[in-house]
C-alpha positions in Angstrom: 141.6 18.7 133.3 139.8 17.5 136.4 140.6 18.5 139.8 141.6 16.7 142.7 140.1 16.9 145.9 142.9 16.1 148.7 141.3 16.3 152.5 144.0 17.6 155.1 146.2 15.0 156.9 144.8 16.6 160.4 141.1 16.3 159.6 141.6 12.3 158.4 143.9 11.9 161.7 140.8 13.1 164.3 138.1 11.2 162.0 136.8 8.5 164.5 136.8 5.0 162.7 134.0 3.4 165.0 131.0 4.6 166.4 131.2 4.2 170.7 128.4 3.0 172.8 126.1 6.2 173.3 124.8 6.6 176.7 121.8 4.6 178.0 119.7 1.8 177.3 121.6 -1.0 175.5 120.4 -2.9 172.6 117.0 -4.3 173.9 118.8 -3.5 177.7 114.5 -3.9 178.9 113.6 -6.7 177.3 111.2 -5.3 175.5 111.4 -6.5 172.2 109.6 -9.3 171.0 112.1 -12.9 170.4 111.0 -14.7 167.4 107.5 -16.0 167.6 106.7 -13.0 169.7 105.5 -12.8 173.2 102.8 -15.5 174.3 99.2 -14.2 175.9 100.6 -14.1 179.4 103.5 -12.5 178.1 106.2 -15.1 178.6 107.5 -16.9 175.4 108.4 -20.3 174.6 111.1 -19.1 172.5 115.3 -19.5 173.0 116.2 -16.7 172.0 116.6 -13.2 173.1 117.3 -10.6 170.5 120.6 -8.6 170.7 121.7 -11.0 173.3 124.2 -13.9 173.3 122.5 -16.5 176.1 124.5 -19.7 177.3 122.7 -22.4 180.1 119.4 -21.7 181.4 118.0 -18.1 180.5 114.1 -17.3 180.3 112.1 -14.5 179.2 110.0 -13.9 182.1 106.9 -11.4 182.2 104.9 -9.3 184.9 103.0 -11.7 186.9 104.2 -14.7 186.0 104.2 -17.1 188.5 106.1 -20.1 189.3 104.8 -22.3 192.3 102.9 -20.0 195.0 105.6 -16.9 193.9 104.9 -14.4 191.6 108.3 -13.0 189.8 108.9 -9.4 190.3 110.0 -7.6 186.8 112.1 -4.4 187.5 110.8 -1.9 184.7 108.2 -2.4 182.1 106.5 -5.8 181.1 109.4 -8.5 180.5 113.1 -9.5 182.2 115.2 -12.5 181.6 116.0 -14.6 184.6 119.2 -16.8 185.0 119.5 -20.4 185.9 122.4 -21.8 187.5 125.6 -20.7 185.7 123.5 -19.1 183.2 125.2 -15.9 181.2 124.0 -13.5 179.2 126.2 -11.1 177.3 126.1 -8.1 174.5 128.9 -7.3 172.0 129.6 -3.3 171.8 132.0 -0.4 171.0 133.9 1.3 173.8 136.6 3.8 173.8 139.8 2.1 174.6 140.9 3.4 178.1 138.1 5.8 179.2 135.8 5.0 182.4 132.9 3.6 181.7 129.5 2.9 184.5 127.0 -0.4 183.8 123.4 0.5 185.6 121.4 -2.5 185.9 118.0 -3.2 187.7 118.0 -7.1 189.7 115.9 -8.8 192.3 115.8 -12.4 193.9 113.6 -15.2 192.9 113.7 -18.7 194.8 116.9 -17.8 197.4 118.2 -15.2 199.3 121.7 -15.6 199.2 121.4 -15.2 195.5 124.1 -12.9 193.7 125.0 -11.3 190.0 127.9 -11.4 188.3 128.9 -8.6 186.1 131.9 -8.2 184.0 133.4 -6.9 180.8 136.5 -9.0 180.7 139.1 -8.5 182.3 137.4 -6.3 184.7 134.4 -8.3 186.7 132.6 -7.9 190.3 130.1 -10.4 192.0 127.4 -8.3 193.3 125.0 -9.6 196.8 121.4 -9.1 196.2 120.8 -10.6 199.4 120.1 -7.0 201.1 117.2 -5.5 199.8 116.6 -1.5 199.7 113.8 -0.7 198.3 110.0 -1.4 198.4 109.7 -2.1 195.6 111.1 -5.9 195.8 113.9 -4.9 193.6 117.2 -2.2 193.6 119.3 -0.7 190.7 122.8 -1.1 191.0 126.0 0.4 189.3 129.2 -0.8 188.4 132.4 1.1 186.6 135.5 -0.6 184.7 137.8 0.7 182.4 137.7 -0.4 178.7 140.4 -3.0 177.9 139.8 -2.4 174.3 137.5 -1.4 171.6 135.5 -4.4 170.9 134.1 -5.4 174.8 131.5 -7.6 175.6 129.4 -7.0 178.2 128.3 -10.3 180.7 125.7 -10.8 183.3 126.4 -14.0 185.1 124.8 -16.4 188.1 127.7 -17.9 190.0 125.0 -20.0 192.0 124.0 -23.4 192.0 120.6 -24.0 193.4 118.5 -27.8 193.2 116.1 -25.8 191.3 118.2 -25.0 188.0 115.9 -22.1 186.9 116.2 -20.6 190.0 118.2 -17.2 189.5 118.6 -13.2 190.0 116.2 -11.4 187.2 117.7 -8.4 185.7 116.1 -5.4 183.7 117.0 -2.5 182.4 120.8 -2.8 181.9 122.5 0.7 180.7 125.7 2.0 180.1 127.3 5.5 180.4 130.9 6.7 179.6 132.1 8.8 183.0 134.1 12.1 183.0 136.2 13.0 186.2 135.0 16.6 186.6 137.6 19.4 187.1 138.5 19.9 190.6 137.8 23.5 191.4 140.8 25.9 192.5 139.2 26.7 195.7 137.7 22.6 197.2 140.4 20.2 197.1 137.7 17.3 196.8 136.8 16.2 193.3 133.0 15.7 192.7 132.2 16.9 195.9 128.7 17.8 194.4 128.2 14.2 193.0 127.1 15.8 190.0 128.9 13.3 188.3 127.9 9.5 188.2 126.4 6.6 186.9 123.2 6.5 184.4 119.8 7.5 186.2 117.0 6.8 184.6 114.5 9.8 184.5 111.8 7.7 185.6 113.1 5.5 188.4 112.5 6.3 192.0 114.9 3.9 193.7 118.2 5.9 193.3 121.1 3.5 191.8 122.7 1.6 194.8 127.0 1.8 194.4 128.4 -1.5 196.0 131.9 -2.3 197.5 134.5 -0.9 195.3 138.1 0.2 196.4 139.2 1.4 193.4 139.1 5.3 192.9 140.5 4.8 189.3 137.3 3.3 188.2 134.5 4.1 190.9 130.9 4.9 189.0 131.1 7.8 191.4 134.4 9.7 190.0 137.1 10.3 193.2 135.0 8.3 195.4 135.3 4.7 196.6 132.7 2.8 198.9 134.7 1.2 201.4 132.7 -1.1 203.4 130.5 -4.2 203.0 127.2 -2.7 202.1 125.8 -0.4 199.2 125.3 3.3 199.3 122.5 5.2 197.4 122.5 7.9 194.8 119.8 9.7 194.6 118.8 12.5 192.2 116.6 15.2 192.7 113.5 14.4 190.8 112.6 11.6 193.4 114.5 12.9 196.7 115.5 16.0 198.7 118.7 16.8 197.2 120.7 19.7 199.2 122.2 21.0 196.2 122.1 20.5 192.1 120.2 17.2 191.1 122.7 14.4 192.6 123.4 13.5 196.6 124.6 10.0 198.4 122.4 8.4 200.9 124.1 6.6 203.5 123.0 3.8 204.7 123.6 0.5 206.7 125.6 2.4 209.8 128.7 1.5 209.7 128.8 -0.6 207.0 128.3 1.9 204.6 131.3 4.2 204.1 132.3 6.5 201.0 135.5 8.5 201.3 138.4 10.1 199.3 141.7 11.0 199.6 142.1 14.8 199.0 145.8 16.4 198.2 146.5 18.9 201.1 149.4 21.0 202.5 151.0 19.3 206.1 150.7 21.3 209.4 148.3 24.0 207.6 144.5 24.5 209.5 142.2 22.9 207.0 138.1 23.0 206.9 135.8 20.4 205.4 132.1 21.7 205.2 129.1 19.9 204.2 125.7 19.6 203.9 123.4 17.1 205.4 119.8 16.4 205.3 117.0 13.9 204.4 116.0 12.5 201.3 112.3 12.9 202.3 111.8 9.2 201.6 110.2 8.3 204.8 113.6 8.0 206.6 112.8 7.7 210.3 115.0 10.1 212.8 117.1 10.5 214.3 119.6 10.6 211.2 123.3 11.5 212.0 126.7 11.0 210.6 130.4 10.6 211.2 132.1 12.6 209.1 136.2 12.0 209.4 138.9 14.6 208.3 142.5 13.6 208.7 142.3 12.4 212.3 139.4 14.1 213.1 135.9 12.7 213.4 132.9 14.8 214.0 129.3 13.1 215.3 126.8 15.5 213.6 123.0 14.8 213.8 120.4 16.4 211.6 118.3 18.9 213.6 115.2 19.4 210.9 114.0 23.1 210.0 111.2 23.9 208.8 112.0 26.2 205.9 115.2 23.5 204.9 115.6 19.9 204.6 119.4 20.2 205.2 122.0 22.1 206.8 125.3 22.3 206.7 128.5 21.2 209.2 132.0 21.9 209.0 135.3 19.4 210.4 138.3 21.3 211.3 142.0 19.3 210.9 145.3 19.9 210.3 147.2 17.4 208.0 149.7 15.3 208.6 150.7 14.4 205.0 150.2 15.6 201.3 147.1 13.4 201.1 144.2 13.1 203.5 141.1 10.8 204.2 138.1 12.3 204.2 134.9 10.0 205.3 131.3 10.1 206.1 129.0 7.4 207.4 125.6 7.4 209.1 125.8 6.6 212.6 122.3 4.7 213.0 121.0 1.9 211.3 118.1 3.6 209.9 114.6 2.0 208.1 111.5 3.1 206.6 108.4 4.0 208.7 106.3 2.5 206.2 108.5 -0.6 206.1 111.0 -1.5 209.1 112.9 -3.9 207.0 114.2 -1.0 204.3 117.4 0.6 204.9 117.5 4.2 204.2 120.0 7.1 206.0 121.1 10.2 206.0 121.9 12.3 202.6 125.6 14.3 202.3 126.1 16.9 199.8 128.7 19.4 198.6 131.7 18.5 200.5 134.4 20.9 200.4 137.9 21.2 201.8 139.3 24.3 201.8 142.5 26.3 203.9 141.4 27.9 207.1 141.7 31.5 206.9 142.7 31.2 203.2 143.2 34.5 200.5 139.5 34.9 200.4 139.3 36.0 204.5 142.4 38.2 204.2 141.1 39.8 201.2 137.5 40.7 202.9 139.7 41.8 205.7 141.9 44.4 204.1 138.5 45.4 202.3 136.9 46.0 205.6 140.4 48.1 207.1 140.4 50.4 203.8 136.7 50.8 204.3 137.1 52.1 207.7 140.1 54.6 207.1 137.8 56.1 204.2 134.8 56.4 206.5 137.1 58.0 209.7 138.5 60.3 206.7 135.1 61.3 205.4 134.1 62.1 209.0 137.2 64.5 209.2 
């Protein structure tokens, strides 16, 4: 007689019945592989197509070098990019996991105007993105952008908004990526979440630009989880394989003054003596000094500039504040509008790292201090 083989109800109940986006490079996400009739000599290609991508209006598979006019296009990463005309979209079909955080990294850069912009979305959620300031030298930034998954089945869509006289005229992108987020477990002793940044969008290991996170005011879906960036221009995060990272691999470099701004709203105890340390330093990338930054607790706002040593390339600060309310602001932004020395027209800043906010005078200091009374009384009654 045979057998039957019946597989427990809990093991078919946790079996996953789609396979999710892995983390990094999409489908052809650098352009790299060949359309059909392959790449011409130059590199560019005559061809309408672009494999693993939906296109819709004007959208061309540009190379290194090309030119067009007197201007030579700038590809982000490797030897090809896609440029897009007025309108122009391009968009990829994948698998998500319904509700989680996810982060898009994508490389851009201008071509014919500078007010040019990028829209990215996965429907319903969508940002316009403003390439007009650029932060690197190397003609071109990496940017990141977070949503939360709608659904299962997402598409993922670069678009132009603008409408130039030249209809091929556009933002080229490269290099497009996607990673799922986790909000990291707020430690019992720091009442800020991800105070380390060690949590964020996808890096590349071999770019040396940072990603740049743009406006968002969402802390639900920020590519930097429990942080938003509240103000009109980009911050950078940086990783330790390029920059000068105080602690772990991740930092933020604040930039643009002013109009650069991350901050998060921590849970704390009213009318208690709080601490928020902190370290600061700079991300060796030819930042020029003096670098300083406002860092804001509650309603208290410390100016702290960056006094270089020569065994560290950071220190660390500490804001003291008493809360008002159950949940408090805390804020950081460079106070100087600071540039390159090799180029005065880059924006770079200071780098923050390891926030923490913590009860003054908490368990820890009692506890060292009964140690250090019970100590004593053993020593006076060994010396009897």
């Amino acid at each position: 007689m045979a057998s039957t083989i019946i597989m427990p109800y809990y093991l078919l109940a946790i079996t996953p019945t789609f396979a999710a986006e892995e983390d990094g490079l999409l489908a052809n996400g650098n352009f790299e592989t060949a359309p059909t009739g392959g790449f011409t000599d130059d590199g560019a290609t005559d061809s309408p197509d672009v494999p693993s991508w939906k296109l819709n209006g004007t959208v061309e598979l540009v190379a290194s070098g090309q030119k067009q006019g007197g201007m030579i296009l700038i590809v982000p990463e490797g030897r090809h990019a896609v440029r897009l005309g007025n309108d122009a979209q391009i968009s990829q079909q994948v698998k998500l996991e319904k509700g989680e955080i996810y982060s898009i990294t994508f490389s851009a850069s201008r071509t014919c105007a500078q007010l040019e912009s990028l829209n990215v979305s996965v429907p319903p959620a969508s940002q316009t993105i403003d390439l007009q300031t650029l932060y690197s030298v190397q003609s071109w930034d990496t940017y990141a952008w977070a949503f939360q998954a709608d659904q299962e089945d997402a598409n993922v869509v670069f678009t132009n908004p603008g409408m130039e006289d030249d209809p091929t005229c556009g933002p080229i992108i490269d290099d497009i990526a996607i990673k799922k987020l986790f909000v990291p477990t707020k430690p019992k002793d720091n009442a800020v979440l991800n105070g380390d940044f060690e949590e964020g969008p996808w890096m590349f290991r071999n770019a040396s630009l940072g990603v740049l996170l743009p406006t968002n005011l969402d802390e639900e879906t920020s590519s930097l989880p429990g942080w938003i960036v509240e103000s009109n221009r980009a911050v950078r995060y940086i990783d330790s394989y390029h920059f000068s990272v105080p602690g772990g691999k991740r930092a933020v470099e604040l930039l643009s003054g002013k109009e650069g701004i991350i901050s998060q709203m921590v849970p704390t105890k009213p009318n208690k003596p709080y601490t928020m340390s902190f370290s600061l330093g700079h991300a060796s990338d030819s930042c020029k000094q003096p670098l300083a930054v406002m860092a804001f607790a509650d309603d208290q706002a410390e100016n702290v500039h960056y006094t270089p040593n020569a065994n560290s390339t950071f220190q660390t600060a500490n804001v003291n504040f008493t809360p008002k309310a159950e949940r408090t602001r805390v804020a950081f932004y460079s106070v100087y509008y600071n540039t390159r020395s090799d180029d005065m027209s880059l924006l770079c800043g200071p780098v923050v790292d390891d926030i923490r906010v913590v009860v003054s005078g908490g368990v820890r200091s009692v506890t060292m201090s009964g140690l250090g009374f019970g100590f004593m009384v053993l020593v006076m009654m060994f010396m009897v």
